[in-house]
C-alpha positions, -999 to 999 in steps of 0.1 A, spaced: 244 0 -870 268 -11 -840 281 -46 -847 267 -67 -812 303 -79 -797 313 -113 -790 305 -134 -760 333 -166 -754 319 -192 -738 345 -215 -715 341 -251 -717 346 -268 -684 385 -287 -696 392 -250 -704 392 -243 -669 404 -279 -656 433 -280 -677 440 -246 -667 436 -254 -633 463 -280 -637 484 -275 -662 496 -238 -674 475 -216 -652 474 -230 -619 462 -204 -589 492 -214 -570 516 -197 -593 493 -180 -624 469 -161 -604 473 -136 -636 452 -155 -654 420 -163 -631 424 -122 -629 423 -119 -665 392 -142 -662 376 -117 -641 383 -89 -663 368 -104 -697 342 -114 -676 336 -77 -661 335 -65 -699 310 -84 -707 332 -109 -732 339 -142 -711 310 -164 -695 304 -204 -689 266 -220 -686 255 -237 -654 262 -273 -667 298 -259 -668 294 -248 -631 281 -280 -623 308 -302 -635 339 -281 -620 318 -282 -584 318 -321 -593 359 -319 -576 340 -311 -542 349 -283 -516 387 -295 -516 389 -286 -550 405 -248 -561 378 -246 -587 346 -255 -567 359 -224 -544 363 -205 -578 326 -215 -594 312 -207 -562 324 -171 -551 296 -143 -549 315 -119 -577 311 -147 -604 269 -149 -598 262 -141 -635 292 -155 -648 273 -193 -656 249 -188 -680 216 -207 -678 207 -232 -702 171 -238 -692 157 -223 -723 178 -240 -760 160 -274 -752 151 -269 -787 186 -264 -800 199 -290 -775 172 -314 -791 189 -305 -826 220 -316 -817 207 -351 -801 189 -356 -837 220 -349 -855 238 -375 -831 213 -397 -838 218 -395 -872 222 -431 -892 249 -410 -918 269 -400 -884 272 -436 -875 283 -425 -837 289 -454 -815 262 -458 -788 286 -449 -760 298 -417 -778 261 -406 -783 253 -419 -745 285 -397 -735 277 -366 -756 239 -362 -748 243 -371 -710 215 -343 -696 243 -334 -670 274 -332 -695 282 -298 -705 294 -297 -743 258 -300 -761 244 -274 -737 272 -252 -740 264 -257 -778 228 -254 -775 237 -224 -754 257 -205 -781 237 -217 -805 200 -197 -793 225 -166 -786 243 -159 -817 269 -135 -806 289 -166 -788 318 -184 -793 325 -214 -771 364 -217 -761 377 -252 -754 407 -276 -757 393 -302 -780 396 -305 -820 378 -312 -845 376 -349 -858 349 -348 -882 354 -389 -889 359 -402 -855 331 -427 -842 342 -433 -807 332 -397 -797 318 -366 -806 342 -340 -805 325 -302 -796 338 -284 -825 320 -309 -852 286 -306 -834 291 -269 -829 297 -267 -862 269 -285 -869 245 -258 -855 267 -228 -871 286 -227 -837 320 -212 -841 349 -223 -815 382 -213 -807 409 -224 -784 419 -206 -750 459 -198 -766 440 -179 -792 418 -162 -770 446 -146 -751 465 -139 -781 436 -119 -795 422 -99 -759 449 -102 -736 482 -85 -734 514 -100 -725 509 -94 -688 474 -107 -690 456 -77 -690 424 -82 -708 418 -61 -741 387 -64 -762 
């Protein structure tokens, strides 16, 4: 039996902190390339809420011109069909042995916010992993952080260093 390989899933401050931090276009093009690659091999993807929040910096912005180019059409994933898991995750939010303060909830669930989807996402698909920057804070009240509710829904999560140490060389070129 042929194990089914891994999808990664970017979270949108993945790509923004990229953007403009470590990985900036203007001098790391490497990486957006290396992006392309994983993405050509069928390993690195996003969901349309992600898409939707990096077009959020307008035309101006480096990544609105990157969501938006023709050779990435597949790359966002649609989320129109985990309501149910996406529901899960609200009830487990919602939950009085969470005790989640309102505006973390309000935040969290927000229909256009990306992190439940993404998780909801992963979540009806069981061969992803979401990447992102955050980490874990299972006690915190003041905000749901997207490794806990992933984890929650038997969502695994990794970080964008580890990533590349695993599937990219140390030129950037993608390896699976």
């Amino acid at each position: 039996m042929q194990k089914t390989p891994i999808r990664f899933l970017l979270d949108s401050d993945v790509l923004i902190s990229a953007k403009n931090l470590h990985y900036n276009p203007k001098f790391c093009g490497v990486f957006w390339s290396w992006i392309n690659e994983a993405h050509n091999a069928g390993s690195l993807f996003s969901v349309d809420k992600v898409k939707n929040e990096l077009l959020s910096g307008g035309d101006k912005d480096v990544l609105y011109e990157w969501a938006t180019r023709t050779n990435l059409s597949n790359f966002f994933l649609k989320t129109n069909q985990c309501a149910k898991q996406w529901g899960a995750l609200s009830a487990w939010a919602h939950s009085p042995a969470k005790a989640f303060k309102e505006v973390a909830k309000a935040k969290f669930l927000d229909i256009e916010s990306a992190d439940a989807w993404l998780i909801a996402y992963a979540a009806e698909h069981k061969d992803c992993v979401i990447v992102t920057n955050e980490v874990s804070a299972p006690f915190s009240k003041s905000s749901i952080k997207l490794p806990d509710a992933a984890a929650h829904l038997g969502v695994k999560t990794t970080t964008i260093f580890d990533l590349l140490c695993r599937h990219s060389g140390s030129n950037f070129i993608f390896s699976p």
